[in-house]
C-alpha positions in Angstrom: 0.0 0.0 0.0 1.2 3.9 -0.8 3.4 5.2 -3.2 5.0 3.0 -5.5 9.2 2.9 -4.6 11.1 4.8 -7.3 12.9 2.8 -9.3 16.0 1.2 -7.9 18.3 2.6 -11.3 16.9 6.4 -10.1 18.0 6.3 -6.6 21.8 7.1 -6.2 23.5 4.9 -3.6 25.8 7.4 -2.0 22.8 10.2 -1.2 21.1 7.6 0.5 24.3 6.6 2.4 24.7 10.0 3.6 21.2 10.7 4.5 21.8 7.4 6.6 24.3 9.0 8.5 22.8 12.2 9.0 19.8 10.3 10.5 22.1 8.7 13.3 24.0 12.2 14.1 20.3 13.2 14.6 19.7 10.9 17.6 23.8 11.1 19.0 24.2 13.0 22.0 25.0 16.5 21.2 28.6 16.1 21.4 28.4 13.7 18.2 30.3 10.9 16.8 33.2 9.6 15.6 33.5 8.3 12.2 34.1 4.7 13.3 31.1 4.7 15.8 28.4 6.5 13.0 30.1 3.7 10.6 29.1 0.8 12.5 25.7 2.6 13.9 24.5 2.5 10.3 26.4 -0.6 8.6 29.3 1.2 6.3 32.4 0.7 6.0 34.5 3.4 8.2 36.4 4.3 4.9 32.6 4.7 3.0 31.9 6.5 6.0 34.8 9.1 6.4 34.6 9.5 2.7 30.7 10.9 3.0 31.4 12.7 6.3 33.7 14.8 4.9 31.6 15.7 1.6 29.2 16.2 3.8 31.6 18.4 5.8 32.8 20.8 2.8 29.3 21.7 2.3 28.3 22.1 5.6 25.9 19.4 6.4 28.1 18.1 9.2 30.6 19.9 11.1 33.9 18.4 13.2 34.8 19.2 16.6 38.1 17.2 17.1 37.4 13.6 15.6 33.2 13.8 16.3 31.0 14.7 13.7 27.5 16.9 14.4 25.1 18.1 12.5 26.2 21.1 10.1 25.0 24.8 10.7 24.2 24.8 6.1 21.9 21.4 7.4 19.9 24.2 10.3 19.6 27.2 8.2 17.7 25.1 5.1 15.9 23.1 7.9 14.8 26.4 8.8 13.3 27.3 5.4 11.6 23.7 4.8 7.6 23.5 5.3 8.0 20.7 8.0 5.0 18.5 7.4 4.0 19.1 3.7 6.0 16.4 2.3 5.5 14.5 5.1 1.5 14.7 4.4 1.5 13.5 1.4 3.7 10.7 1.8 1.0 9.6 4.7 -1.7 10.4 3.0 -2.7 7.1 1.0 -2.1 5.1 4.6 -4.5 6.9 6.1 -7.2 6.5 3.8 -6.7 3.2 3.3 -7.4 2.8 7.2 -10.5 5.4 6.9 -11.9 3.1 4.3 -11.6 0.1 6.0 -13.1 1.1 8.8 -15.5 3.7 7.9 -14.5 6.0 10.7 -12.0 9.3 11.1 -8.5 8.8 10.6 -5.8 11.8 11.8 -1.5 12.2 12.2 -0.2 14.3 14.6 3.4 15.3 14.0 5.7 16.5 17.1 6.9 19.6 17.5 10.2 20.9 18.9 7.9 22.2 21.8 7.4 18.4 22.9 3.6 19.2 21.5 1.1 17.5 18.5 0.5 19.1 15.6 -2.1 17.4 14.1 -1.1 17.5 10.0 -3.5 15.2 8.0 -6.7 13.4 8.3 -8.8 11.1 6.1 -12.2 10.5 6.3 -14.6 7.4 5.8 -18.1 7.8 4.1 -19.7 7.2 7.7 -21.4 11.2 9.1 -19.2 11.6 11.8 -22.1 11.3 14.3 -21.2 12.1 17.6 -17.9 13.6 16.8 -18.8 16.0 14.5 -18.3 19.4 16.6 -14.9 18.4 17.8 -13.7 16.5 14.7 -14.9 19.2 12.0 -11.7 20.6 10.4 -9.1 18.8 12.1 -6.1 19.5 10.7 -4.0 22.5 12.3 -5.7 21.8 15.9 -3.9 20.9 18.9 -6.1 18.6 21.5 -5.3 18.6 25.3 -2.6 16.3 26.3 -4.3 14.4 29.3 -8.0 14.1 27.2 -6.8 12.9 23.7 -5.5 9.1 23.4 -2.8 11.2 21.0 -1.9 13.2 23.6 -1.4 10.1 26.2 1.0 8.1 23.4 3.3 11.6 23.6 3.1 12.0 27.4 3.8 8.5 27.7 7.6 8.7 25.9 8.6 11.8 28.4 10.3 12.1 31.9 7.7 13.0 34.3 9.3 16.2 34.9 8.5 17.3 31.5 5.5 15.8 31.9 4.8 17.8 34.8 5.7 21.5 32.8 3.6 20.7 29.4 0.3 20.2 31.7 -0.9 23.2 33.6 -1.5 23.4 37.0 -5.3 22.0 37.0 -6.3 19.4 34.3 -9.3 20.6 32.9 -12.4 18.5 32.9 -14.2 18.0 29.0 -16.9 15.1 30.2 -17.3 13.7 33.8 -15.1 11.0 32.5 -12.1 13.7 32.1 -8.5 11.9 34.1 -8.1 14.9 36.2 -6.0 13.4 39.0 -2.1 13.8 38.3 -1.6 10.5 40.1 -4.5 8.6 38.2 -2.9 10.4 34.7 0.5 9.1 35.8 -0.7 5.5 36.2 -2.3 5.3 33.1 0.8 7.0 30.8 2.8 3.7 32.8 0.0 1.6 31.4 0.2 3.5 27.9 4.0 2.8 27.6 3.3 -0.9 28.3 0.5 -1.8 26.1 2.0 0.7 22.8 -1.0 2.2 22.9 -3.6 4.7 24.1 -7.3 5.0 24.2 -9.8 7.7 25.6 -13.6 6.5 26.2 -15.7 9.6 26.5 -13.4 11.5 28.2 -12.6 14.3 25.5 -16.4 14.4 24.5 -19.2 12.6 25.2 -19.5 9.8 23.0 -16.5 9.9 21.0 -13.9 6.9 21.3 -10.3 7.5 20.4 -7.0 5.3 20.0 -4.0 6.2 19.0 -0.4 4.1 18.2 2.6 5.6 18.1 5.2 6.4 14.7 8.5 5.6 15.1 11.7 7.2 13.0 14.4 4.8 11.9 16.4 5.2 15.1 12.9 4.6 17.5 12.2 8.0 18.1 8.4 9.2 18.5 7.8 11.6 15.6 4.0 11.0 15.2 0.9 9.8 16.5 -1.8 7.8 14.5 -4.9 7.7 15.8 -8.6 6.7 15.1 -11.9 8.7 16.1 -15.3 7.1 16.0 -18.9 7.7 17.6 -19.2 5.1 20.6 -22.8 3.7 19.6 -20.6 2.5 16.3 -17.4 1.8 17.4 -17.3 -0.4 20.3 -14.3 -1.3 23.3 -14.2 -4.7 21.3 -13.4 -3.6 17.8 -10.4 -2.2 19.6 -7.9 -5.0 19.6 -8.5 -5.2 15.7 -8.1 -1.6 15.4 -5.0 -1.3 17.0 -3.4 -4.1 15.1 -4.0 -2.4 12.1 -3.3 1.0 13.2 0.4 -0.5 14.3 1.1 -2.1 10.9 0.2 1.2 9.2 2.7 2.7 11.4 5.4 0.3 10.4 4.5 0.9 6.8 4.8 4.9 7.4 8.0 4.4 9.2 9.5 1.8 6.3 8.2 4.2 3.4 10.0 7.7 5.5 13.1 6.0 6.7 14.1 2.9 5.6 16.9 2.7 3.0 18.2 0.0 0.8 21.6 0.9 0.0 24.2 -1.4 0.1 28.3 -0.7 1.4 
């Protein structure tokens, strides 16, 4: 499913060696990496490696600081200038509607920001009225939902120290529905439960009658760079569909993550 590959004679080997290694300078600590350890991180040869690290070096897309590597000050002024989720969108896109299809219901993304927030970037919709959901639901994309009510909001919560945590709420967690966590210590428990299961759920706590889950999307390296998650009415989407829901939801999210990340080039 999604956008056919390009063919393997248009793709040129050594970009997507470098991209590689850009990717893993991404998740290094900030004081970077030698050559040797971003070599063996992302299955080169040290001499491929050095060889791209120091192209990558004269045009500034990687800078060294003794014998570590980091990522170039050229690579953060056009990161700057890039729209950060168009591309991203459409390559989603077709995923998405292939899950609003199947099961009739409301389909979003929600991309994280440098803030440690969700922005939530694309949607696709099945041919069911929204029902229940419609006030909250209408116009989706460019909203940002309350962390402790949304099932999106619990996936993100979930992957962060509880100090941070503790900042990105405020003081008093607002109650939507009488079904609203509003307890810090309740919340708490269920972001433990959250990070053991992979996923989150929220049963008329953001609105009456709306049912959410949400799965997380994963970079290359395991990072959380997106949420997936599914909105339905409850009187059509019941607790037991959710096991079936979630399975798919994950294999769409390995499917994102293979089609934004993965690449096949050889040493």
């Amino acid at each position: 499913m999604g956008e056919a590959s390009e063919p393997a004679e248009l793709l040129n080997k050594s970009v997507l060696k470098a991209v590689r290694l850009l990717r893993e300078l991404a998740i290094q600590q900030k004081s970077g990496a030698t050559a040797s350890t971003l070599a063996k991180a992302v299955g080169l040869s040290r001499p491929t490696a050095f060889r791209l690290l120091t192209s990558l070096e004269r045009v500034g897309m990687v800078d060294r600081i003794g014998n570590h590597y980091v990522l170039g000050w050229e690579l953060a002024r056009l990161g700057q200038k890039a729209d950060p989720y168009a591309g991203l969108v459409a390559r989603v896109q077709p995923y998405l509607q292939e899950l609003a299809d199947e099961f009739n219901e409301s389909i979003t993304l929600s991309a994280v920001n440098s803030a440690d927030r969700l922005d939530l970037v694309a949607e696709a919709q099945g041919s069911h009225v929204v029902g229940a959901t419609s006030s909250s639901l209408a116009r989706m994309v460019g909203q940002q939902y309350p962390l402790h009510a949304s099932s999106s909001g619990k996936v993100l919560l979930s992957e962060l120290p509880i100090e941070r945590v503790n900042e990105l709420l405020p003081a008093e967690l607002e109650a939507f529905t009488p079904h609203t966590i509003t307890d810090r210590d309740v919340l708490f428990r269920e972001l433990e439960h959250v990070r053991e299961q992979g996923y989150a759920v929220i049963d008329n706590e953001l609105e009456e009658g709306l049912i959410a889950l949400s799965c997380p999307i994963r970079d290359s390296g395991g990072a959380l760079v997106a949420v997936i998650n599914l909105n339905a009415p409850r009187y059509r989407f019941g607790r037991d569909r959710i096991p079936q829901a979630v399975s798919r939801l994950r294999a769409a999210a390995d499917q994102m993550t293979s089609a934004l990340w993965t690449t096949d080039a050889e040493d």
